[in-house]
PyMOL CGO cylinders between C-alpha atoms (Angstrom):
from pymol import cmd
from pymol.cgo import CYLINDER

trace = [
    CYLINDER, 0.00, 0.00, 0.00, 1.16, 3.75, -0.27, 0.3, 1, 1, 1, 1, 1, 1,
    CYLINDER, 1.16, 3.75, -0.27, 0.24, 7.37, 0.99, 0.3, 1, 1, 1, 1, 1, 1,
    CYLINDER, 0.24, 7.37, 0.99, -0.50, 9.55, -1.66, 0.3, 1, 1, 1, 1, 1, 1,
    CYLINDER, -0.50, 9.55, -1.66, 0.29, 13.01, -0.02, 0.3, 1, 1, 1, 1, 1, 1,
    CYLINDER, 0.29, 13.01, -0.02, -0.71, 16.47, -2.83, 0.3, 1, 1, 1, 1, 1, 1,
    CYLINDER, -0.71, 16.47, -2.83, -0.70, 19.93, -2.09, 0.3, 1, 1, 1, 1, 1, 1,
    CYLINDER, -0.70, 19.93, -2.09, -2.64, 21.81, -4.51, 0.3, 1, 1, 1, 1, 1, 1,
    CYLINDER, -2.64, 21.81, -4.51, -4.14, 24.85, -5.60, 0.3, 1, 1, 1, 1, 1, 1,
    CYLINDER, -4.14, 24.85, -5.60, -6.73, 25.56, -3.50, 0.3, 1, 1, 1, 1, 1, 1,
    CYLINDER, -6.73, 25.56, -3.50, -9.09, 26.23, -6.93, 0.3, 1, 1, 1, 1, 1, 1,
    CYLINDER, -9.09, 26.23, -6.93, -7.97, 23.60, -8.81, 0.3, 1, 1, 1, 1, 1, 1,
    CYLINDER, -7.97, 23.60, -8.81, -9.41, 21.19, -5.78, 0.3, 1, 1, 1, 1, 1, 1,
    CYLINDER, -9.41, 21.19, -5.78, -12.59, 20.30, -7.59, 0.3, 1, 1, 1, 1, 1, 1,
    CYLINDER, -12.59, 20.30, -7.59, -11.05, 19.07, -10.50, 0.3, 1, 1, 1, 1, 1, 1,
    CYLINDER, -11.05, 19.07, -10.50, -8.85, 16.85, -8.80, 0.3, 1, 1, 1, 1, 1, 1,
    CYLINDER, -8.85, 16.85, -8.80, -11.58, 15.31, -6.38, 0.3, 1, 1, 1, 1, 1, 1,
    CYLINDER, -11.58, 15.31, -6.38, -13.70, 15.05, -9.87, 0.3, 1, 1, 1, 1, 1, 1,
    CYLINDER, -13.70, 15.05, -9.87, -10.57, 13.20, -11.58, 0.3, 1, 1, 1, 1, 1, 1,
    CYLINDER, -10.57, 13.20, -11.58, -10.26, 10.89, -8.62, 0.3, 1, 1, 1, 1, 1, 1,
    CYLINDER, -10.26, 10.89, -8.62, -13.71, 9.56, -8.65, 0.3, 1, 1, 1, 1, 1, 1,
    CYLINDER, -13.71, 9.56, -8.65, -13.54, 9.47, -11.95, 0.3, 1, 1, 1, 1, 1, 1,
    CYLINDER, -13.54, 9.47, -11.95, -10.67, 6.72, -11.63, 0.3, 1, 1, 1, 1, 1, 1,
    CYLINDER, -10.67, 6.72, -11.63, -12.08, 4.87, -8.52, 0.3, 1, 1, 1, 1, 1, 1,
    CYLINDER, -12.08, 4.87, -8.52, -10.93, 7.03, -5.93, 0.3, 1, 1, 1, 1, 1, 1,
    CYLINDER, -10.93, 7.03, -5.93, -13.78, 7.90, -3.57, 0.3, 1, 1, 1, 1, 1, 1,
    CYLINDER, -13.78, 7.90, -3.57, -12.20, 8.15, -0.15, 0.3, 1, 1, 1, 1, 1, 1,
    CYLINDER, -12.20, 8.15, -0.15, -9.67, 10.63, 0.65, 0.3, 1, 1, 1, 1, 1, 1,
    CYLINDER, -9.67, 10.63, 0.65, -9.21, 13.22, 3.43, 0.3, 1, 1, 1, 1, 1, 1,
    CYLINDER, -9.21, 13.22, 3.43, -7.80, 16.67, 2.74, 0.3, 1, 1, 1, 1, 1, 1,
    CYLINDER, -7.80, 16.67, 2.74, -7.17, 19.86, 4.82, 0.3, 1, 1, 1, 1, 1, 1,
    CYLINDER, -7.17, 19.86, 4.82, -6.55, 23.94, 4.11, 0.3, 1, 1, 1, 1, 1, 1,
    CYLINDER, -6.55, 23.94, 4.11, -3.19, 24.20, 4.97, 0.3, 1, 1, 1, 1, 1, 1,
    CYLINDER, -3.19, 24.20, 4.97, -0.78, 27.22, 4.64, 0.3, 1, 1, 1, 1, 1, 1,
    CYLINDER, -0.78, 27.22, 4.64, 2.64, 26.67, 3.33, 0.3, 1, 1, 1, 1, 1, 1,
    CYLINDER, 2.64, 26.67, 3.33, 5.74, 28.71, 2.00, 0.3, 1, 1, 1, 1, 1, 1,
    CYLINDER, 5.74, 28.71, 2.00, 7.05, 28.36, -1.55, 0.3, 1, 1, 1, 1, 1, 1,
    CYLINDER, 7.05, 28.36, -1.55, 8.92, 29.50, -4.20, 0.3, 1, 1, 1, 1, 1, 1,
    CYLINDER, 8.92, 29.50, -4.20, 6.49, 32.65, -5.23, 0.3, 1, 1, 1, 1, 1, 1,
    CYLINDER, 6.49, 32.65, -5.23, 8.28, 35.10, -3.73, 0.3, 1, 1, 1, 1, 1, 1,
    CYLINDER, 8.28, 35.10, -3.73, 6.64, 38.22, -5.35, 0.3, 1, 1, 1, 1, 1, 1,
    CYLINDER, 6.64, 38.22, -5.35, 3.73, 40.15, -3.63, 0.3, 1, 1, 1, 1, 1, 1,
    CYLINDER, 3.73, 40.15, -3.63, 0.97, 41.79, -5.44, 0.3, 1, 1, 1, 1, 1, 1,
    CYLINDER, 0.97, 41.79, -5.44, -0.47, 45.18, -5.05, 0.3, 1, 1, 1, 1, 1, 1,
    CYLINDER, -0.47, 45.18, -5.05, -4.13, 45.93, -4.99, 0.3, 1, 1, 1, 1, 1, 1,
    CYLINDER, -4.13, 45.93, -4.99, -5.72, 49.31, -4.35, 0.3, 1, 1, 1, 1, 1, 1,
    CYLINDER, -5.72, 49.31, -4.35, -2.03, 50.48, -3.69, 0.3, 1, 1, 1, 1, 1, 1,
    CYLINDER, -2.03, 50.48, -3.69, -1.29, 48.24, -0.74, 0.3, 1, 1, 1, 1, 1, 1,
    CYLINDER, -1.29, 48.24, -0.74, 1.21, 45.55, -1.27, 0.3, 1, 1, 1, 1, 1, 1,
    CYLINDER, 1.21, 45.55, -1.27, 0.03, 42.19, 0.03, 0.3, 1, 1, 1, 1, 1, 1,
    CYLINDER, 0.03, 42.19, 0.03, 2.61, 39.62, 0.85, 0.3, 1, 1, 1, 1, 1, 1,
    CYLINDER, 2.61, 39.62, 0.85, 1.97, 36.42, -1.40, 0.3, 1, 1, 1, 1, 1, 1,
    CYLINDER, 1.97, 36.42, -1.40, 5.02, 34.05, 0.67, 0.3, 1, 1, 1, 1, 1, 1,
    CYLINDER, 5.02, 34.05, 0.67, 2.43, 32.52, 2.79, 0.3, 1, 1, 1, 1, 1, 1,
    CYLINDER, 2.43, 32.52, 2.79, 0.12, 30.94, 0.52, 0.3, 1, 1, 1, 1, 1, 1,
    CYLINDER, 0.12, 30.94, 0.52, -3.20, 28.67, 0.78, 0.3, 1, 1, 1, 1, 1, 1,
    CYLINDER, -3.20, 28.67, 0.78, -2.96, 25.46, -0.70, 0.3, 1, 1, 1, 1, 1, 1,
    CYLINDER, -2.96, 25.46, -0.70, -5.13, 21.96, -0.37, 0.3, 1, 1, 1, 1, 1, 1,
    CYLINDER, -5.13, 21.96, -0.37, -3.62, 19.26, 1.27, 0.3, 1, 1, 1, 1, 1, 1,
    CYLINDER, -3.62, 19.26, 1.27, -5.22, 15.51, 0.22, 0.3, 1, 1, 1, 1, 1, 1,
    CYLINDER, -5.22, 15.51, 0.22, -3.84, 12.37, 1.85, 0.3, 1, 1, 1, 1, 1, 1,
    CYLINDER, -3.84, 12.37, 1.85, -4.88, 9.14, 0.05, 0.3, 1, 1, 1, 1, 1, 1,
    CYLINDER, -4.88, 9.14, 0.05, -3.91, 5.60, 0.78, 0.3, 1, 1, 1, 1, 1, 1,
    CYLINDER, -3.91, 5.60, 0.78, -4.09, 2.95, -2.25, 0.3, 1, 1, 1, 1, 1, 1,
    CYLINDER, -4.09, 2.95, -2.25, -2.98, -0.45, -3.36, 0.3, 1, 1, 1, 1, 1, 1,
    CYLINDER, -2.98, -0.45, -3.36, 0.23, -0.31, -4.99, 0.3, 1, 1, 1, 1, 1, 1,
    CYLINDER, 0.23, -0.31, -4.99, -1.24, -0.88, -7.88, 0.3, 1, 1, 1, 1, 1, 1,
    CYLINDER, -1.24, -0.88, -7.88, -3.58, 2.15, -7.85, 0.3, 1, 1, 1, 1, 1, 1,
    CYLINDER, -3.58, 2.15, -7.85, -0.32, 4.45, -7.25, 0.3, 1, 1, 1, 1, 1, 1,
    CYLINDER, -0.32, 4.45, -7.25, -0.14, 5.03, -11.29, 0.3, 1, 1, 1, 1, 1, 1,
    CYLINDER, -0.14, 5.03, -11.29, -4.00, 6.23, -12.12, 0.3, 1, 1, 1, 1, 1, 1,
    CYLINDER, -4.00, 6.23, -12.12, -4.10, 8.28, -9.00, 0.3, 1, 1, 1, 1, 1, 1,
    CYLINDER, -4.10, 8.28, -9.00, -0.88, 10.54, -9.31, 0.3, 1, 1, 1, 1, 1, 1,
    CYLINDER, -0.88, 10.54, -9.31, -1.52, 10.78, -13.18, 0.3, 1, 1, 1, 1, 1, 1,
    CYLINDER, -1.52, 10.78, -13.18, -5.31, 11.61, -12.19, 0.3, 1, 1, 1, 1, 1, 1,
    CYLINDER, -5.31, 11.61, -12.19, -3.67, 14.45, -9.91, 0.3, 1, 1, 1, 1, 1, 1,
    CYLINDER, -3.67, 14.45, -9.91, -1.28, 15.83, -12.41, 0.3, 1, 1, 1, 1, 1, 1,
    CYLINDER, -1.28, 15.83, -12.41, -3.70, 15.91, -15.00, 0.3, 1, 1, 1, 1, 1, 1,
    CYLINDER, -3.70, 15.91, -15.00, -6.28, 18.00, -13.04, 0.3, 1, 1, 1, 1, 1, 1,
    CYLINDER, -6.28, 18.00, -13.04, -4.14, 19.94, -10.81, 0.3, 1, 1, 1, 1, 1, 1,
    CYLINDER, -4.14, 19.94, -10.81, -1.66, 21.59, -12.92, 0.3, 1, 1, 1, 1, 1, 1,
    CYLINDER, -1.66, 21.59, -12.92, -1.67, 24.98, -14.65, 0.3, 1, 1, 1, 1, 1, 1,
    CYLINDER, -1.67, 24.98, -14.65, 1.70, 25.26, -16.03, 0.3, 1, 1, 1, 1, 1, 1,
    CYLINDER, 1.70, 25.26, -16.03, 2.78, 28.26, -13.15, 0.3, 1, 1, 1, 1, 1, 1,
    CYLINDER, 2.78, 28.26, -13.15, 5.21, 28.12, -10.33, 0.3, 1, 1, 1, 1, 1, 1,
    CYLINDER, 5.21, 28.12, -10.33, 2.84, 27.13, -7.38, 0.3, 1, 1, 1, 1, 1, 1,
    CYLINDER, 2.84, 27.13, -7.38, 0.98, 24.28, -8.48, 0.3, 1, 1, 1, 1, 1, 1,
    CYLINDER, 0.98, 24.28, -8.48, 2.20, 22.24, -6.22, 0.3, 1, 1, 1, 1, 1, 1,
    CYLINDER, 2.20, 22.24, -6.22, 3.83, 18.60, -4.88, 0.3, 1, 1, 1, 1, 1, 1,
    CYLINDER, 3.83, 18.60, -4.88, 2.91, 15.25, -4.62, 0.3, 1, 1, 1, 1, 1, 1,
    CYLINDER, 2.91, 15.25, -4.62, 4.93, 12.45, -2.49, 0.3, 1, 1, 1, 1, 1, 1,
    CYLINDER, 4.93, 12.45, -2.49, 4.27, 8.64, -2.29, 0.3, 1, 1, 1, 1, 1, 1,
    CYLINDER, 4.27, 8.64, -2.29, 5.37, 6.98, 0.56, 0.3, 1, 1, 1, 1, 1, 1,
    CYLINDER, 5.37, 6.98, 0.56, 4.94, 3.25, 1.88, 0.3, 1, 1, 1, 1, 1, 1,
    CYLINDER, 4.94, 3.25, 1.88, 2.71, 2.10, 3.80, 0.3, 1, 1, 1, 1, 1, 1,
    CYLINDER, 2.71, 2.10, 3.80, 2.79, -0.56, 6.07, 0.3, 1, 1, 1, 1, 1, 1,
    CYLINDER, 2.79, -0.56, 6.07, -0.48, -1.73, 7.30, 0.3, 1, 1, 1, 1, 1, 1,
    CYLINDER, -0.48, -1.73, 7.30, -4.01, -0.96, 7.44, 0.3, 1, 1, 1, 1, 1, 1,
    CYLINDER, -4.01, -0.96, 7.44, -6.56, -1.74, 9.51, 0.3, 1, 1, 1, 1, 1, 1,
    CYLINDER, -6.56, -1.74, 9.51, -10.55, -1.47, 9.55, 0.3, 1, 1, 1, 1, 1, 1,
    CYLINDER, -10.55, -1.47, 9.55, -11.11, -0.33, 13.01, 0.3, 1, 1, 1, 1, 1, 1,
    CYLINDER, -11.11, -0.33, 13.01, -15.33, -1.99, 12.82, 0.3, 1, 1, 1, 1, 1, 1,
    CYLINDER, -15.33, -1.99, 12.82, -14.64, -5.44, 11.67, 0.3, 1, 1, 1, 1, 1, 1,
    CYLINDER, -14.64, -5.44, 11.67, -10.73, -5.75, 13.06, 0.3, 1, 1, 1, 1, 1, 1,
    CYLINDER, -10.73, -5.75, 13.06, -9.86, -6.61, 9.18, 0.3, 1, 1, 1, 1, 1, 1,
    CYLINDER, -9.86, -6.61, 9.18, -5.95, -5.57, 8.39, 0.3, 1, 1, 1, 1, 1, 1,
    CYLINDER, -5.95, -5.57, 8.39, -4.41, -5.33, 4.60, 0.3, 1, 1, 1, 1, 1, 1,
    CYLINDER, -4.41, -5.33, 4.60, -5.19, -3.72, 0.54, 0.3, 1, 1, 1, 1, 1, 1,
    CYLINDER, -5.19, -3.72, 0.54, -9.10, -5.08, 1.67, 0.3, 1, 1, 1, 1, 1, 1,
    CYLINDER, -9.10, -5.08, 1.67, -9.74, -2.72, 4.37, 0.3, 1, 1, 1, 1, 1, 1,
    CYLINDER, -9.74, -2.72, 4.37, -9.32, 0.25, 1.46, 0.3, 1, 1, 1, 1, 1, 1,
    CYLINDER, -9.32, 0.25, 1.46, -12.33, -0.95, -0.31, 0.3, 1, 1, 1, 1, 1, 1,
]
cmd.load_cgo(trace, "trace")
């Protein structure tokens, strides 16, 4: 099994939760999260300059079969990106057991 761990644009997220369902992903938790990145310019509006350094992002955690790693970072990529600096990471990571806390089931079944 492995963690599939994306921080993305905050407006891009319904495209990428539509993307995921679209290839069988339909559990997944996310969070707003604030984050520092390479945008270092600020913007001005109405005269005042407004820092951009701290910027909101969407944070998704997803755990899949190791063979479901594939359709769910290309389903990520293809939804998330918009070709600027910004649009974000993803990381895989192992994982190395599951369990399904109501039946006491462990293993790839408890993530179906």
């Amino acid at each position: 099994m492995k963690k599939i761990e994306a921080i993305i644009r905050k407006s891009k997220y319904r495209e990428v939760k539509k993307a995921l369902h679209n290839v069988g992903v339909n559990f997944f938790s996310y969070w707003d999260v604030t984050g520092i990145g390479n945008e270092k310019e600020g913007h001005v509006y109405r005269g005042i300059s407004y820092s951009t350094s701290d910027i909101q992002r969407r944070y998704l955690s997803i755990v899949v079969n190791d063979d479901f790693v594939d359709p769910t970072v290309n389903a990520i990529l293809g939804s998330a990106g918009t070709g600027e600096v910004g649009d974000g990471k993803i990381f895989v990571s192992e994982i190395l057991e599951s369990y399904r806390i109501r039946t006491g089931e462990k293993g790839g079944k408890t993530l179906k």
